[in-house]
N, C-alpha and C positions, 0 to 999 in steps of 0.2 A: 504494500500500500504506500503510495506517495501525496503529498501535501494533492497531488492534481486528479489520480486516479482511485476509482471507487474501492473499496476495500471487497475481497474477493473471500467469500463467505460459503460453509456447506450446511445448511437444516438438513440435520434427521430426524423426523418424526418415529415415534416407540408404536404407530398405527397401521395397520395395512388397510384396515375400512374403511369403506368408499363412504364419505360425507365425516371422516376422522376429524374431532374439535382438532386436536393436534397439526393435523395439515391445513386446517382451516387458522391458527395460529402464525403457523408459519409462515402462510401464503400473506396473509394482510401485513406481516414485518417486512415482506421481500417487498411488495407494492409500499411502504409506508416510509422505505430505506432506499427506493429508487436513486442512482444518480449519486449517493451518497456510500451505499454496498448494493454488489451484486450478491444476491443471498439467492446461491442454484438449490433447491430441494433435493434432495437425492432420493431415488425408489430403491425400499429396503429388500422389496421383493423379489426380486433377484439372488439376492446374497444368499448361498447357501450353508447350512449348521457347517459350523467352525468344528475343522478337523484336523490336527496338528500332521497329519501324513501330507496334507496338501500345503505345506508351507514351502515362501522363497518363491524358486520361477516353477514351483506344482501351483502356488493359485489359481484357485476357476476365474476365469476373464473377467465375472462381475466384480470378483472382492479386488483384483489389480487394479479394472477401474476407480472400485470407491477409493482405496490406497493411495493415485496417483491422485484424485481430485482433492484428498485431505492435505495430502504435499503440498497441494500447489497450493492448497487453502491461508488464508490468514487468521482465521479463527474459526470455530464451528459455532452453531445454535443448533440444543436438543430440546425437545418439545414432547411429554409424553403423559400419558395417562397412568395411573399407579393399579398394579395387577398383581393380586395377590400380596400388597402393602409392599411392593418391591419394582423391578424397573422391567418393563415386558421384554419378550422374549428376544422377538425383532428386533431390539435397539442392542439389547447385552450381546444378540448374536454379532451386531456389525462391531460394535467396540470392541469384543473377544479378535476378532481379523483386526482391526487397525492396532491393538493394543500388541503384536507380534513384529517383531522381537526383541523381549521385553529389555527393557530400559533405551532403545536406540528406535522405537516403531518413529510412524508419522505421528502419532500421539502425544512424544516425549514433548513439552512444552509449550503445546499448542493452546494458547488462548481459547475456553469453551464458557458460553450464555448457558445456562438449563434454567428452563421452566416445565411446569405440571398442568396437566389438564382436569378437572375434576365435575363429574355430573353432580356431585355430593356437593355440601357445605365443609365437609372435612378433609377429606384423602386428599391424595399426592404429596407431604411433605416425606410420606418415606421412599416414596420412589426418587424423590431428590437426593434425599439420603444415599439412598444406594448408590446413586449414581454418581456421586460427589464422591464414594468410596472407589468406586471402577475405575473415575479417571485420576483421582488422587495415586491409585497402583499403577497406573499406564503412564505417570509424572504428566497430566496434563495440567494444566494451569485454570483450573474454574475463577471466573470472574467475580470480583469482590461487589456481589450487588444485593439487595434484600431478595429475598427467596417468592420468586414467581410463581404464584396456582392459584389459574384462573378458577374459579368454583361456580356449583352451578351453572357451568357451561353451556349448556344446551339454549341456555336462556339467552347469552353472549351473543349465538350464532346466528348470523343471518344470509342465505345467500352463500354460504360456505365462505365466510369473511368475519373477523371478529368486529362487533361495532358497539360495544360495550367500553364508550372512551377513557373511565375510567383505567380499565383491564388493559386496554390498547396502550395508556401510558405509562402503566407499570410495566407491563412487558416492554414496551419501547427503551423504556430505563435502562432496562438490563442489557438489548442491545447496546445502548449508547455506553455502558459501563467496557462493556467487550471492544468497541470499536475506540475508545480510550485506550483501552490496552494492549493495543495492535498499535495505534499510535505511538504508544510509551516505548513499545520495543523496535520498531522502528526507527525512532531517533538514537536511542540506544546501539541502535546497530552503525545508522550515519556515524556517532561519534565514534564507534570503535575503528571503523572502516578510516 
């Protein structure tokens, strides 16, 4: 990311359902971040259950893809629903592939946004939990923001777009805290350079 060009961003959404609060999440931050970040969604569908026989140049061509686009990434935004009071399946699977091999993956230091999706008044703080632990192991750098879960989501959605502006600016936050921090190491790196 430079002072002129957008910061280049990957959402994973923890959903594979078609009309997912989560990718409805996503999608209103990538439109809301126009011009400012490119925020590509990635489809988790693809990626197949993480199996330590297929690592290195065995990867199935979907996880190389996601691999090369976390590379190229300047921060991620995860977005998920809490299942089973923990982080769904989909999403631990793609982070198990990016979090390989360990201490040196695309992972290692990478600036990450997480927020929760929740139909409830209460869940999603342990699916943040969890997840906060997953990239904490993978040396990812979670962003220093107050803790995102949209609640009673269903209510939020409109159109497959969040329009709950309150929810919209707390999540926006959390963006704007991650695209700080993609800032901060950026300069950091100007001065080393």
């Amino acid at each position: 990311m430079t002072e002129k060009a957008p910061a280049r961003l990957i959402g994973m959404s923890g959903s594979l359902r078609a009309g997912s609060y989560s990718n409805a999440v996503l999608e209103t931050l990538r439109e809301k971040f126009t011009g400012i970040a490119d925020l590509t969604i990635w489809d988790l569908a693809p990626i197949p259950l993480y199996n330590q026989d297929f690592e290195g140049d065995k990867r199935p061509a979907p996880v190389k893809a996601l691999l090369a686009a976390i590379a190229a990434a300047d921060g991620l935004v995860l977005c998920a629903p809490e299942f089973n009071h923990s982080i769904p399946g989909v999403l631990k699977n793609a982070l198990d592939w990016a979090s390989r091999p360990a201490f040196t993956s695309v992972m290692a230091y990478k600036p990450v946004a997480i927020m929760a999706t929740s139909p409830g008044a209460l869940s999603g703080a342990r699916c943040l939990e969890h997840i906060k632990v997953a990239l904490d192991s993978m040396m990812a750098r979670v962003v220093l923001a107050r803790e995102c879960i949209i609640t009673s989501v269903a209510a939020k959605i409109r159109d497959g777009r969040l329009v709950d502006q309150v929810c919209l600016d707390f999540a926006g936050a959390v963006v704007e805290e991650l695209l700080h921090e993609i800032r901060l190491r950026a300069m950091a790196g100007a001065a080393d350079g």
